[in-house]
GUVODO-496051 format. One record per residue (C-alpha): residue number from 1; residue in one letter; x, y, z. Coordinates in nm, 2 decimals. Each point is the difference from the previous one (the first is absolute). Layout:
   seq   type       c1       c2       c3
   NUM      A        X        Y        Z
...
! end
This chain:
   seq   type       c1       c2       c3
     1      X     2.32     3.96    -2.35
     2      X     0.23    -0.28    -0.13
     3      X    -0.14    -0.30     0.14
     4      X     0.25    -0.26    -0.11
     5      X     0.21     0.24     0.18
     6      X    -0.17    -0.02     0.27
     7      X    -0.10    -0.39     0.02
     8      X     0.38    -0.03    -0.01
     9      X     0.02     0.26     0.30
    10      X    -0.24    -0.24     0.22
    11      X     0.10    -0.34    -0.14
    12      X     0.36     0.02    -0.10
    13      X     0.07    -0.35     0.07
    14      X    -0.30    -0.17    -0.17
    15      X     0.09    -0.11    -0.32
    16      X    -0.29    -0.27    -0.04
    17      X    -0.30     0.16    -0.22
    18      X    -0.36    -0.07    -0.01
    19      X     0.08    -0.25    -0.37
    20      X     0.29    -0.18     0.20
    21      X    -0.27    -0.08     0.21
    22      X    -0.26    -0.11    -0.27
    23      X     0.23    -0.23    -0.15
    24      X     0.05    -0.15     0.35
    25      X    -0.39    -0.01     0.09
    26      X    -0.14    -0.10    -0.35
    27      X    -0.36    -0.07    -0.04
    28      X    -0.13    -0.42     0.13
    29      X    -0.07    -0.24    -0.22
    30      X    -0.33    -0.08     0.06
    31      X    -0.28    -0.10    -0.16
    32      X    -0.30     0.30    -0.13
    33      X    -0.17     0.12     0.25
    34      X     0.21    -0.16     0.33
    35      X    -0.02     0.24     0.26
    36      X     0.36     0.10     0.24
    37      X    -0.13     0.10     0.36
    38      X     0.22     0.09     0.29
    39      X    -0.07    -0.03     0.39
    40      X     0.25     0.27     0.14
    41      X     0.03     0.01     0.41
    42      X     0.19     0.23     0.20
    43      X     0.17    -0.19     0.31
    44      X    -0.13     0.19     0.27
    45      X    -0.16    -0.26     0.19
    46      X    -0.24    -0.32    -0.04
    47      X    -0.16    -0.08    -0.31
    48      X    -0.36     0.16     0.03
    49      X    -0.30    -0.22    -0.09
    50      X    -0.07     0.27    -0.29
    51      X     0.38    -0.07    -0.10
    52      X    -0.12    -0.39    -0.06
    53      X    -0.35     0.11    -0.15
    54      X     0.22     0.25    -0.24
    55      X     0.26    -0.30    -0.07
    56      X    -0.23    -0.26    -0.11
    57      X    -0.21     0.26    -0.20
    58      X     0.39     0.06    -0.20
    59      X     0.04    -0.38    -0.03
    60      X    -0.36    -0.12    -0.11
    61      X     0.02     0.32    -0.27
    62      X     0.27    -0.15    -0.19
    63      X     0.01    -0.37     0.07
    64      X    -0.33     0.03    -0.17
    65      X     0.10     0.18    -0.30
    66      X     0.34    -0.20    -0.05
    67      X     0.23     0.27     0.13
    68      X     0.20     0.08     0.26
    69      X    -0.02     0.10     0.36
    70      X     0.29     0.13     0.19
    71      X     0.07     0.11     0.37
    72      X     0.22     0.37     0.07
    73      X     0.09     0.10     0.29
    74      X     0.01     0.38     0.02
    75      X     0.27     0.07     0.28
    76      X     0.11     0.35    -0.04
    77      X    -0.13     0.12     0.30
    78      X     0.27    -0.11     0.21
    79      X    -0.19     0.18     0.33
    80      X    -0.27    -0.20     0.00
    81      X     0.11    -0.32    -0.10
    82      X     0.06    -0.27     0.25
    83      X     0.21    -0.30     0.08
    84      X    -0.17    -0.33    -0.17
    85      X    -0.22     0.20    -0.18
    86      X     0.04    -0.14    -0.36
    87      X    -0.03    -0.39     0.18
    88      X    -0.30     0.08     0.22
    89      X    -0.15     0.12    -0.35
    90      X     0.13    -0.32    -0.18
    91      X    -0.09    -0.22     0.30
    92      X    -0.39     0.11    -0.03
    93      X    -0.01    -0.03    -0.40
    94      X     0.19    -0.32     0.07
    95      X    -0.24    -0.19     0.24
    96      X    -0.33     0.10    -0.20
    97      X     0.18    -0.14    -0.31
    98      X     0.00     0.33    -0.16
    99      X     0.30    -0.02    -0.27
   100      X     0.15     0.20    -0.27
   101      X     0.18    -0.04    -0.30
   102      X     0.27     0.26     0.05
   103      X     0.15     0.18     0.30
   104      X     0.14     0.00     0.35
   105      X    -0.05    -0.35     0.10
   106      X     0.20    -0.12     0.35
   107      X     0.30    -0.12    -0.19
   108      X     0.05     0.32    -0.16
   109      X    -0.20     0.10    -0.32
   110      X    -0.07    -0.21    -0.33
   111      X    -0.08     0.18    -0.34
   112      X     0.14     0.20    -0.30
   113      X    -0.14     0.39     0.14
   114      X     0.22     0.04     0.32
   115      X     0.08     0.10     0.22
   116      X    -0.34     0.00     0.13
   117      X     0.08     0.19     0.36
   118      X     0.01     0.36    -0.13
   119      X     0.26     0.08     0.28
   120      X     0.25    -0.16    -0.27
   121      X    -0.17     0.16    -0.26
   122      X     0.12     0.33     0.03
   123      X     0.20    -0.01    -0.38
   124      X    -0.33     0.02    -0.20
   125      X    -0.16     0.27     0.23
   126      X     0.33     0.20    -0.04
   127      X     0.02    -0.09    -0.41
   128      X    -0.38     0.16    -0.05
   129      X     0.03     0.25     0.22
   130      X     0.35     0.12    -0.18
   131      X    -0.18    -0.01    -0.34
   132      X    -0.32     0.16     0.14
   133      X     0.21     0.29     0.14
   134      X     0.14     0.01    -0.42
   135      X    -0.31     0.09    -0.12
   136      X    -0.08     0.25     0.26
   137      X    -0.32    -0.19     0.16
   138      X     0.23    -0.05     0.37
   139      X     0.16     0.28     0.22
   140      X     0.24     0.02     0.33
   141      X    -0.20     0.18     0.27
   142      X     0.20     0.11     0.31
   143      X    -0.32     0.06     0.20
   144      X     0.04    -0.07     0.38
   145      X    -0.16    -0.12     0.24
   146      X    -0.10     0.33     0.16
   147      X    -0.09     0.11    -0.34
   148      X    -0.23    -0.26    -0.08
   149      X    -0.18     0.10     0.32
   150      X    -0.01     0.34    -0.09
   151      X    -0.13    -0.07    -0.32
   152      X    -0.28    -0.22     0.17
   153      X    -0.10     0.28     0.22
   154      X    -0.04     0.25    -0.23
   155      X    -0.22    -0.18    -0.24
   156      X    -0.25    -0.11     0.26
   157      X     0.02     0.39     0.09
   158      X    -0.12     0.04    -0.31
   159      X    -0.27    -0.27    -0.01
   160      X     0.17    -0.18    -0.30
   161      X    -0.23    -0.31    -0.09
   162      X     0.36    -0.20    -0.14
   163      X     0.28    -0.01     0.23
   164      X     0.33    -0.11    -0.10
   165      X     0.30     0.16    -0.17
   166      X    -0.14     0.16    -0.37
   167      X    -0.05     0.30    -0.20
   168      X     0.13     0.30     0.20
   169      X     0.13    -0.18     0.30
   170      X     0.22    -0.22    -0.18
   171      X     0.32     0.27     0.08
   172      X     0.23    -0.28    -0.17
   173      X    -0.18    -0.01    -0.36
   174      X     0.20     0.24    -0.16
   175      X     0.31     0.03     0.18
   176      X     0.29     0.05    -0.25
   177      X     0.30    -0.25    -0.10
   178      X     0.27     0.25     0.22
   179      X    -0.29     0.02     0.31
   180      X    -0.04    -0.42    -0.04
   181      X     0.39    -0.02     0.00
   182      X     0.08     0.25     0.30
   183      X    -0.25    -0.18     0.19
   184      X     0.15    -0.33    -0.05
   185      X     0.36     0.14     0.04
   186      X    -0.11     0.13     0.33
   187      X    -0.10    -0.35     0.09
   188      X    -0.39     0.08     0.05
   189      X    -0.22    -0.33     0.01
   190      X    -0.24    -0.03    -0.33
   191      X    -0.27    -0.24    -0.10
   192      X    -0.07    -0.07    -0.35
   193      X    -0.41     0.10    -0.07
   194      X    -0.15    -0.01    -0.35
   195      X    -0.11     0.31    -0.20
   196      X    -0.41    -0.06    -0.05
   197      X    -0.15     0.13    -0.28
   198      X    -0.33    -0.08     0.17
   199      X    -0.28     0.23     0.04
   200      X    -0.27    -0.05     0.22
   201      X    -0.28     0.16    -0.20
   202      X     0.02    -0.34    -0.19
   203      X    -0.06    -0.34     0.02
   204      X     0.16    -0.33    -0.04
   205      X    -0.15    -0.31    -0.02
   206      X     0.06    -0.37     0.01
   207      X    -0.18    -0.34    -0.02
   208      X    -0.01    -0.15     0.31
   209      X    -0.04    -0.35    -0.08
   210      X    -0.17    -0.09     0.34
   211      X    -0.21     0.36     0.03
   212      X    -0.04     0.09    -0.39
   213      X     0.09     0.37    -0.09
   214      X     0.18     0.23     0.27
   215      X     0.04     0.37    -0.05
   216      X     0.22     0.23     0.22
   217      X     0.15     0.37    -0.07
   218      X     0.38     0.01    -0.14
   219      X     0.28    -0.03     0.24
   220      X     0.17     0.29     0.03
   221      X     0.23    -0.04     0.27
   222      X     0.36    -0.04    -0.04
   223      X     0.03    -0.31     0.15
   224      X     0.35    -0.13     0.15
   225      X     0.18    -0.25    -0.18
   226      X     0.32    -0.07     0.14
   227      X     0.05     0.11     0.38
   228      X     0.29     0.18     0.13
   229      X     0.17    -0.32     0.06
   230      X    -0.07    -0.09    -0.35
   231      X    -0.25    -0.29     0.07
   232      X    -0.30     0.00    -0.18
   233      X    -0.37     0.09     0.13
   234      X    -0.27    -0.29    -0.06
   235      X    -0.15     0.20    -0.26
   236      X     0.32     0.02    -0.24
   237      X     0.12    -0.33     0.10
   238      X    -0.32    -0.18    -0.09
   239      X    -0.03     0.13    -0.33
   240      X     0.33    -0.06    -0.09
   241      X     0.00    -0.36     0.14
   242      X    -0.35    -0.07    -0.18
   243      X     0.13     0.11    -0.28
   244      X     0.35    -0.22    -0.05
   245      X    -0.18    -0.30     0.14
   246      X    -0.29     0.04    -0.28
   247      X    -0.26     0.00     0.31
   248      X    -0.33     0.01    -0.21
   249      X    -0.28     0.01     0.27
   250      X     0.08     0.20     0.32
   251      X    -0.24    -0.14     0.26
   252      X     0.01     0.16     0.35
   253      X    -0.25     0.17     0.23
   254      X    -0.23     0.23    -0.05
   255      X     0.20     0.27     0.24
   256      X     0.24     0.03    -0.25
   257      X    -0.29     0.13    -0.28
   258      X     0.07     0.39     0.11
   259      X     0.40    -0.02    -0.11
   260      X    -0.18    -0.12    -0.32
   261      X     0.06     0.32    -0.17
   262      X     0.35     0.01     0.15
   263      X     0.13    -0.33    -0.18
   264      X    -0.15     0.10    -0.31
   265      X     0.17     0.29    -0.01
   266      X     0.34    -0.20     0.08
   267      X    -0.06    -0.25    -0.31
   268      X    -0.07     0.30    -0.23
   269      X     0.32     0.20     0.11
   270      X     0.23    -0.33    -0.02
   271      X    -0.14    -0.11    -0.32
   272      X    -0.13    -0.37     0.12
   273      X    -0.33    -0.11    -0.12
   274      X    -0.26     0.03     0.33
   275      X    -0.10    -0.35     0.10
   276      X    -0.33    -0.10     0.07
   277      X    -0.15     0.12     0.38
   278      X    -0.17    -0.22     0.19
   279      X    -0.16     0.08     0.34
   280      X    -0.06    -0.22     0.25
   281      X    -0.29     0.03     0.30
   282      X     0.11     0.00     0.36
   283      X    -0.07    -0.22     0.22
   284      X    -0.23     0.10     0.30
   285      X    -0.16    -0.17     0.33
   286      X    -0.29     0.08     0.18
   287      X     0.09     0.18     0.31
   288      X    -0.05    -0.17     0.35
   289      X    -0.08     0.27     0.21
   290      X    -0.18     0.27    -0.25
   291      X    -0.09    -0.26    -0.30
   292      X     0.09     0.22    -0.24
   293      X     0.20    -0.10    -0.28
   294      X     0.43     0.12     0.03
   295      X     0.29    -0.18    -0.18
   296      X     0.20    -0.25     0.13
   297      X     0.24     0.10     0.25
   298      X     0.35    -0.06     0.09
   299      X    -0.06     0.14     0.35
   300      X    -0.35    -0.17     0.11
   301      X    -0.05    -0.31    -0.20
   302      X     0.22    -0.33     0.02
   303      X    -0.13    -0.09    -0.30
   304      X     0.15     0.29    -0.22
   305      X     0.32    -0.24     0.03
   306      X     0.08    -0.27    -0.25
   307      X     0.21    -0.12     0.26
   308      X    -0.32    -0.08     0.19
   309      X    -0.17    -0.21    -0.22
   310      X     0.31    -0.22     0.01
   311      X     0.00    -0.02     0.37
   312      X    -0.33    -0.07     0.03
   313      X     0.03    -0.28    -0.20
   314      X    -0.25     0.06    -0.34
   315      X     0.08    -0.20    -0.24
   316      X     0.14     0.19    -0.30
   317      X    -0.28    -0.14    -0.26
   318      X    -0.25     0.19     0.27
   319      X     0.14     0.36     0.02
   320      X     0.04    -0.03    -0.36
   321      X    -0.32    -0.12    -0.09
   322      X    -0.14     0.28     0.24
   323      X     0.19     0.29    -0.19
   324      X    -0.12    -0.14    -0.35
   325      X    -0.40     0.07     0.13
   326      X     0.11     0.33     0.07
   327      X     0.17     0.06    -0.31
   328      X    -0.25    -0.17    -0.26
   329      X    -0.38    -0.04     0.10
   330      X     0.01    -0.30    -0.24
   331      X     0.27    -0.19     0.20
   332      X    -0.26    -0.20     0.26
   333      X    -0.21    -0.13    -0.31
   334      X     0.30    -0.11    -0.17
   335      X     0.16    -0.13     0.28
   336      X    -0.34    -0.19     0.09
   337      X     0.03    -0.13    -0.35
   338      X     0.37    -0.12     0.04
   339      X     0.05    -0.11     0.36
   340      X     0.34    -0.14    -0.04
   341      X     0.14     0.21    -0.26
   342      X     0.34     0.21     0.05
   343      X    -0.16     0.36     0.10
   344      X     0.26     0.15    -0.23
   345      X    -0.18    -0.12    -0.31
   346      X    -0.29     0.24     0.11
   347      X    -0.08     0.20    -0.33
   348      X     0.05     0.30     0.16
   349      X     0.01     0.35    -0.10
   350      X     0.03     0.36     0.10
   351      X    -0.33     0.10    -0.16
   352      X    -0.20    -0.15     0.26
   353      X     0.17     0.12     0.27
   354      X    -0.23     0.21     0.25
   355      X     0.09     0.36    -0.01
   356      X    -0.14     0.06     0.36
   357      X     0.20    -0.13     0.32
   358      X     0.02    -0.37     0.08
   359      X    -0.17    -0.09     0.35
   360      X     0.23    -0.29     0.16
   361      X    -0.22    -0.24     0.19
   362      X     0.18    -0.26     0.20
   363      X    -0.30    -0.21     0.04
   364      X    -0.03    -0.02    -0.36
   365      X     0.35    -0.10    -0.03
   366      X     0.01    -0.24     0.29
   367      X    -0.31    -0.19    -0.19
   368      X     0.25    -0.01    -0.29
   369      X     0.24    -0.16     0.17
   370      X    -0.21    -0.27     0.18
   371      X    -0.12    -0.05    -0.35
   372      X     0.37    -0.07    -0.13
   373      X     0.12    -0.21     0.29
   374      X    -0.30    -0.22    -0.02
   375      X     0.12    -0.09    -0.36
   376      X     0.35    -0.14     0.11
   377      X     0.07    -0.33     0.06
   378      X     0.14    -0.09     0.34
   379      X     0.34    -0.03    -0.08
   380      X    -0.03     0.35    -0.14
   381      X    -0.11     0.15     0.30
   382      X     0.20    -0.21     0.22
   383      X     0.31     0.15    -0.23
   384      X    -0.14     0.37     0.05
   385      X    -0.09    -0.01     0.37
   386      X     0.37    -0.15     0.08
   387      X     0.14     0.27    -0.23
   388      X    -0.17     0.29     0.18
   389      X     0.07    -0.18     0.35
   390      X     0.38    -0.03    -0.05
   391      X     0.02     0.40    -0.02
   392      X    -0.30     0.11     0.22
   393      X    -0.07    -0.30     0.24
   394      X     0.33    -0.20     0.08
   395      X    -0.17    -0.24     0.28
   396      X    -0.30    -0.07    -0.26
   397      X     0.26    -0.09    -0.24
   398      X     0.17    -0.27     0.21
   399      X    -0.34    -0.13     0.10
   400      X    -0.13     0.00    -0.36
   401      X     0.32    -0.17    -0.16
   402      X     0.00    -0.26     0.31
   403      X    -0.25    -0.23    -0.18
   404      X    -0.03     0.12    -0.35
   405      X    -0.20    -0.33    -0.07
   406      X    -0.27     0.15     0.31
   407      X     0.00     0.34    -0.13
   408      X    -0.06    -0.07    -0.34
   409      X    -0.32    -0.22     0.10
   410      X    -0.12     0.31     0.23
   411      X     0.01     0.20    -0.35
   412      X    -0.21    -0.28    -0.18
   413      X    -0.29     0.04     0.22
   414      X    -0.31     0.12    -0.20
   415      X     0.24     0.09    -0.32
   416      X    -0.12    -0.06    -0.34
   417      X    -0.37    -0.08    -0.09
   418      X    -0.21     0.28    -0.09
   419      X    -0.05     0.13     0.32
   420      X     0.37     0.05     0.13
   421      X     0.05     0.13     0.40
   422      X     0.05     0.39    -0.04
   423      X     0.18     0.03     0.36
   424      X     0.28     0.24    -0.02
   425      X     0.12     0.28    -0.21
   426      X     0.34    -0.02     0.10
   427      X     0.30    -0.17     0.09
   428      X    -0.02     0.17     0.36
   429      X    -0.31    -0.16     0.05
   430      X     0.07    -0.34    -0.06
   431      X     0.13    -0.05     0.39
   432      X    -0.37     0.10     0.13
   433      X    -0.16    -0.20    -0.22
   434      X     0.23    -0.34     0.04
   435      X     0.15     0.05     0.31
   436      X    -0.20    -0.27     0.21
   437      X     0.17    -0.21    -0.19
   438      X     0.29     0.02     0.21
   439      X     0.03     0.01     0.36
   440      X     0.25     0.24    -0.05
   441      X    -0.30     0.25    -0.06
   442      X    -0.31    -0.23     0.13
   443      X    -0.23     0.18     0.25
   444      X    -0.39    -0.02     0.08
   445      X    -0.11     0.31    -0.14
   446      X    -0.38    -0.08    -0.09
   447      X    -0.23    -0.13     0.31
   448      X    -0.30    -0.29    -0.10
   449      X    -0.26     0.23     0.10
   450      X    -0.31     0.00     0.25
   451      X     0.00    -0.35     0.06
   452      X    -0.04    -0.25     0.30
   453      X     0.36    -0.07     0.09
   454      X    -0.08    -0.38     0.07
   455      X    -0.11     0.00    -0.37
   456      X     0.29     0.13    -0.13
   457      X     0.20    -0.26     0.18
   458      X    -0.23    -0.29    -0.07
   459      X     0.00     0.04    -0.36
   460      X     0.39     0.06    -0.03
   461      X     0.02    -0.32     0.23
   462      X    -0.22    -0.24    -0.27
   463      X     0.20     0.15    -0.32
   464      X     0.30    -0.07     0.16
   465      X    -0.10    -0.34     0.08
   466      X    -0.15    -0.10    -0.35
   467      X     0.24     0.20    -0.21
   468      X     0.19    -0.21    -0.29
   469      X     0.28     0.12    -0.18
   470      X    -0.07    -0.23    -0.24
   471      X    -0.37     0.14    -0.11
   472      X    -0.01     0.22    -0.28
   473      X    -0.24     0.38    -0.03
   474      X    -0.33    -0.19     0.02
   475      X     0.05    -0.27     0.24
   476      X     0.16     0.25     0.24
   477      X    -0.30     0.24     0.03
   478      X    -0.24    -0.27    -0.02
   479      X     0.20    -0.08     0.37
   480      X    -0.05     0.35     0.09
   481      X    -0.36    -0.07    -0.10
   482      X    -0.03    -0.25     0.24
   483      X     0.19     0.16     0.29
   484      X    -0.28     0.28    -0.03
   485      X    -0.28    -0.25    -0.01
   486      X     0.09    -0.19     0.27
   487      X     0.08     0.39     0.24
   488      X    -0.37     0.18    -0.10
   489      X     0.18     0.19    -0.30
   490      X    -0.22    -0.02    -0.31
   491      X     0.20    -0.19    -0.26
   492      X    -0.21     0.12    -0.31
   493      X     0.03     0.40    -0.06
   494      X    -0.36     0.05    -0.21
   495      X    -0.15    -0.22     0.33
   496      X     0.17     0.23     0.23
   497      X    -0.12     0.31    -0.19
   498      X    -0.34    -0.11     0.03
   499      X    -0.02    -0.09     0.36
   500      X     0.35     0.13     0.20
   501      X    -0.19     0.00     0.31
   502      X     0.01    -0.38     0.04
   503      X     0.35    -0.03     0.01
   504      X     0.27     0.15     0.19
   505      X     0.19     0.11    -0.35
   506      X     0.08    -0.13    -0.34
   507      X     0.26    -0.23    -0.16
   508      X     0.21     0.36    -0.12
   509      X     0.01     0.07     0.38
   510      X     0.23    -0.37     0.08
   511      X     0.20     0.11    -0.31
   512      X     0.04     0.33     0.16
   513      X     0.12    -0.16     0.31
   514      X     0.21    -0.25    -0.13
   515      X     0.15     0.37    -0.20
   516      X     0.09     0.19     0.28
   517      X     0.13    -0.26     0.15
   518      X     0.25    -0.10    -0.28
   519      X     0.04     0.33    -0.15
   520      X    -0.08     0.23     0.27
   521      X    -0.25     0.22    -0.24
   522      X    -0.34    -0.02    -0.16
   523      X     0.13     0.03    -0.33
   524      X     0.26    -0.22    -0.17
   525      X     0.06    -0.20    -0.31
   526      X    -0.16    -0.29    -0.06
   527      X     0.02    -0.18     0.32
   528      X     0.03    -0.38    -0.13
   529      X     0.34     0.12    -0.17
   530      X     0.10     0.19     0.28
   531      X    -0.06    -0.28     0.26
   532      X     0.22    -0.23    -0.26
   533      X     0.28     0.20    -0.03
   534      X     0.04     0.07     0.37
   535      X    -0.02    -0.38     0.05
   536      X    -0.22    -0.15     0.27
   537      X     0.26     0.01     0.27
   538      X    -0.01     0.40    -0.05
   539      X    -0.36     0.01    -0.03
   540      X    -0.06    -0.19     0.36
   541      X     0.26     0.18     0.16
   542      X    -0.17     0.33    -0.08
   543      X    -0.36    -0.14     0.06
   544      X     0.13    -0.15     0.36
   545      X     0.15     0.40     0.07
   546      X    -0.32     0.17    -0.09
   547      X    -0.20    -0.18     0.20
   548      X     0.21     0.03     0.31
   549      X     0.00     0.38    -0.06
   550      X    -0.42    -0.02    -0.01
! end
């Protein structure tokens, strides 16, 4: 067979070869031992939690090791890929401050290795496949449909243990140049597959640099490269792309460890040196109905969704921080260690990354959170809250930005000291948790208990009458002391705890009281700030309604 005769048969109008295109793509200048790591999404639908786990796993690998980190999007599969795809994926990496060097960006794409869609990178599939087709490693194979399927039948009539198109049932191996050229004269469909010289009575092996040293048999399939509409497959494409954009550490999920052989197969017949494999574990959830461990799913949990993190209102720092424990054991001590440093300076690295699935607990994240939000100042969160409200919670918005001045004092409550308020976890939550606030949102939802209704009233009646707006912490409770003294309340808790039966409650009771009242529930803030901020007026009015309602 003359090959170049051939290659020119297939290929006539591809003039670019596979040195054209290393003296376009030539190696990075970076420093010894800077790693080049690639996230590469198909857009076929939301940007998967795993997508984020896998993306910040690419950017912490080489921001750490003074390389580069760059983002492909891998668009060949026209049938599957849908409308906003690319910017929901962008959008997710965007909000959880995910970024990378090099790629598709919003604007279009930034960096020296483009185009990094591989829809427009159909020249440098078409260049190696031409040359790989020269040296005989790549044939045409008419094979339809109908003949695939016969194929498929017949070996599992004969209990193969490999299925796939190899050895005798490759019928396109060794068809002659005139065969080939009738064929194509005729106008019958081909796809390009690649000649293996695998054999599955031995073994190849690689370094995984999360799992160590993985073995597998040979591949000895002749794998498509080029379909019959001349686009590649993901297996050709990505070895071609890794290779021109000098991709040193391919990290992706551990799914993709059985096609190991596959690729290696693919860098060997093209001639590329094999980058170095990198397997990341899944991440799982405990199931609600069975509790049994299962992967995170599209279908059954919200959660699988980037999107939903945003929607919900986590901060970014949170999810970020969450994913980091599940990717290094080490992160909580060194973020205990460093409460306020950037999480991207984490000395990270693949080696202690679990080789077992990653159980996602939203309690653990939600603690996280609360964690991070209590650390903000109050014209942080204020900023944050409005932020989420303008896209999720329109009304909240206008009632938030009505009285920034307000607002911003609601945030300050209980912030900074060494015990900061831990009440939300999200931006959705902040309405629940502020919301009496505002009348727009005001409403009794807590009762004062078991007692006397007279009491109640009484003791509501005497704060009101000795309040002073003027009184700071102390001298206001030592007026709530008094109001209990003078109604049978105990105004001394360790003398209450050690005879309760003399008195008809304690001096926490009136403050419950006068809590309800004013915030219509039995937990608040601190209620001296709350009380100022509302204003007496406010305070009164509310008192004077809850009373009425008793």
């Amino acid at each position: 067979m003359d090959y170049n005769k051939l290659a020119e048969l297939l290929f006539p109008s591809v003039t670019l070869t596979v040195a054209d295109l290393e003296a376009k793509y030539p190696s990075r200048n970076l420093p010894e031992g800077a790693r080049v790591t690639r996230f590469a999404p198909s857009p076929t639908g939301y940007l998967h939690l795993g997508g984020l786990f896998g993306a910040l796993t690419d950017v912490m690998t080489a921001r750490l090791s003074g390389g580069v980190a760059y983002l492909r999007i891998e668009d060949t599969d026209k049938k599957r890929e849908i409308d906003a795809g690319v910017s929901a994926i962008l959008g997710g990496l965007n909000a959880f401050g995910v970024k990378f060097d090099e790629g598709v960006t919003l604007d279009g794409e930034t960096g020296d290795y483009g185009p990094y869609k591989q829809s427009r990178r159909v020249f440098i599939y078409h260049a190696v496949a031409k040359e790989l087709v020269q040296k005989g490693l790549a044939y045409p194979c008419f094979c339809s449909e109908d003949d695939l399927s016969s194929m498929r039948a017949a070996q599992e009539t004969e209990g193969t243990s490999i299925w796939g198109y190899f050895g005798k049932w490759a019928k396109c191996r060794d068809l002659t140049y005139e065969q080939i050229a009738d064929n194509i004269a005729n106008g019958k469909p081909w796809v390009l597959r690649l000649r293996s010289d695998g054999d599955d009575q031995r073994r190849v092996a690689f370094d995984d640099q999360i799992r160590g040293k993985i073995e597998m048999p040979e591949n000895i399939i002749d794998e498509v490269l080029l379909k019959s509409d001349g686009v590649p497959t993901y297996h050709f494409a990505h070895a071609c792309d890794d290779h021109f954009m000098h991709t040193t550490h391919v990290i992706r999920g551990e799914e993709w460890i059985s096609s190991a052989n596959k690729h290696i197969a693919l860098f060997k017949a093209c001639g590329f040196k094999l980058p170095k494999y990198a397997h990341t574990p899944v991440i799982m959830k405990i199931d609600e109905n069975d509790g049994s461990k299962r992967k995170l799913s599209k279908r059954k949990d919200p959660e699988a969704a980037v999107s939903y993190f945003v929607e919900q209102g986590f901060p970014k720092e949170a999810l970020i921080d969450y994913l980091l424990t599940l990717m290094n054991s080490s992160f909580e001590d060194w973020r205990r260690a460093n409460p306020t440093a950037d999480a991207f300076s984490f000395p990270f690295t693949l080696k202690k990354m679990s080789v077992s699935g990653c159980l996602f607990d939203m309690a653990k994240l939600t603690d996280i959170s609360k964690n991070i939000i209590s650390l903000m100042t109050a014209d942080e969160v204020y900023a944050r809250t409005l932020e989420w409200a303008q896209s999720y919670d329109a009304e909240f918005a206008s009632v938030l930005s009505s009285d920034e001045a307000k607002a911003k004092a609601i945030f300050a409550i209980g912030r900074g000291g060494k015990k900061p308020r831990k009440d939300f976890a999200t931006w959705s939550e902040v309405k629940d948790f502020i919301g009496f606030f505002y009348n727009e949102y005001f409403e009794y939802k807590d009762g004062v208990g078991d007692f006397a209704k007279s009491d109640v009233i009484t003791c509501l009646k005497c704060y009101c009458d000795t309040y002073d707006a003027s009184d700071d912490q102390n001298a206001w409770f030592d007026r709530i002391k008094a109001v209990a003294e003078q109604n049978g309340f105990c105004p001394d808790m360790k003398e209450y705890k050690a005879n309760p039966d003399a008195y008809k409650g304690s001096v926490a009771d009136v403050s419950s009281f006068v809590r309800v009242a004013v915030t219509g529930r039995q937990n608040s803030p601190d209620l001296y700030s709350v009380i100022n901020i509302l204003g007496k007026a406010e305070m009164l009015c509310r008192i004077n309604k809850f009373t009425e309602q008793l």
